[in-house]
C-alpha positions in Angstrom: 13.9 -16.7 -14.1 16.0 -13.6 -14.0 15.4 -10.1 -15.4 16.5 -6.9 -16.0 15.3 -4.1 -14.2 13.0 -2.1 -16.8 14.4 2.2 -16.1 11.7 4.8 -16.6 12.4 8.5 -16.1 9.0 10.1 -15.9 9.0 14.2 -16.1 6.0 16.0 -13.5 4.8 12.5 -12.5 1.1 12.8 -11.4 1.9 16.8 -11.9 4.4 16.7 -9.4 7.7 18.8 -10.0 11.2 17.3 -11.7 12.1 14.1 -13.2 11.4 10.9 -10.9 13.3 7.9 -11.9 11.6 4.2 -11.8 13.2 0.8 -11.6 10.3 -1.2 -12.9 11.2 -4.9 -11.2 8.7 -6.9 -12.4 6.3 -6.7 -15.1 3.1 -5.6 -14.8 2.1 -9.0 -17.5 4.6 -10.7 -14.3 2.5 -9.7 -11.6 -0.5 -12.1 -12.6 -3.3 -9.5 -12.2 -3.0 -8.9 -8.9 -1.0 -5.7 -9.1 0.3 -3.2 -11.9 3.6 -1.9 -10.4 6.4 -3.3 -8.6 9.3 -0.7 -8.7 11.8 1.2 -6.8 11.4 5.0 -7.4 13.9 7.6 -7.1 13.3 11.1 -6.6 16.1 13.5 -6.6 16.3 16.9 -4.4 13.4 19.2 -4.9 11.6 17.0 -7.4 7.9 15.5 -6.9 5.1 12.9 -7.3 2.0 15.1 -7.2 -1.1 14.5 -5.1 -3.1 11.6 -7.1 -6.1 9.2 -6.0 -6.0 5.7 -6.2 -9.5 3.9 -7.5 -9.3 0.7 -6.9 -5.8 -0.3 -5.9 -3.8 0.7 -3.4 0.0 1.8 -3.3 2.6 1.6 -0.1 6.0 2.9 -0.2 8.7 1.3 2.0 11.3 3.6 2.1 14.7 2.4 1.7 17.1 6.1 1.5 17.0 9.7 2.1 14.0 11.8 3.8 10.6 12.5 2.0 7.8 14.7 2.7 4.5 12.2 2.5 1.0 13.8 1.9 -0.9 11.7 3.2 -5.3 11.9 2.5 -6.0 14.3 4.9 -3.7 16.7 3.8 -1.4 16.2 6.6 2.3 15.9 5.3 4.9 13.8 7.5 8.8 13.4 7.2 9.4 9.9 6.3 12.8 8.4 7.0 14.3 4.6 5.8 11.8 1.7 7.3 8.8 3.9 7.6 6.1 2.5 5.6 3.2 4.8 3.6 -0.3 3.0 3.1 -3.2 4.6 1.0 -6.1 2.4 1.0 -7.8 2.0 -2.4 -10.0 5.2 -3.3 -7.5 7.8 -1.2 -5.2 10.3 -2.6 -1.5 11.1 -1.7 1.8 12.4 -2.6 5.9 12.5 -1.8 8.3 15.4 -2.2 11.9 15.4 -1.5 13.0 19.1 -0.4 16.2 17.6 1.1 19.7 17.4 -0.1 19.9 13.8 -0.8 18.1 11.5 -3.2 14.5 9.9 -1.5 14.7 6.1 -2.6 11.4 3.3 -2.1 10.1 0.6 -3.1 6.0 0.8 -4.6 3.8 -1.7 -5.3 0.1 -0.7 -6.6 -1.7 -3.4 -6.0 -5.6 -4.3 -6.7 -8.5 -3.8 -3.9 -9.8 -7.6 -3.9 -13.2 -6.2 -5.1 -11.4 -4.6 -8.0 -12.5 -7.2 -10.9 -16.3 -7.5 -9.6 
């Protein structure tokens, strides 16, 4: 089966700053229960995903273009370049920024803890 690519802009995702563009890949009907998101997320200089928690689930980000600023749980934020990889594991909180010059582009998949359903 092929698809089309479902586009979301979402304005102060998760309270974070600017407009952040999503490339929904596969539905979240698609993705069998297992997850809820399987995208590839833009976000343009200076814009933001806010610090959020995930219950439950658990998102990486495999970045693909540009630099990003990654929050991780402990507060700690790290410069994250094309083939780094952010984890969270289910119940932790994190965040991206992009105060570079250059769009931030990577993929995200949220995806369920295995104990999610019980």
């Amino acid at each position: 089966m092929i698809r089309k690519t479902q586009v979301k802009h979402v304005e102060h995702l998760a309270g974070g700053k600017g407009t952040v563009k999503i490339e929904h890949i596969i539905d979240e009907n698609e993705l069998l229960g297992a997850a809820r998101m399987y995208a590839k997320v833009t976000i343009p200089p200076g814009a933001s995903i806010g610090v959020h928690t995930h219950t439950g689930e658990t998102e990486p980000y495999y970045i693909l273009e540009g630099v990003g600023d990654f929050r991780d749980n402990d507060g700690s934020v790290t410069p994250v370049v094309p083939g780094d990889c952010c984890l969270i594991k289910p119940g932790e909180c994190h965040g991206m920024s992009n105060p570079y010059n250059a769009d931030l582009v990577f993929m995200a998949l949220i995806y369920f803890d295995i104990d999610h359903k019980k």
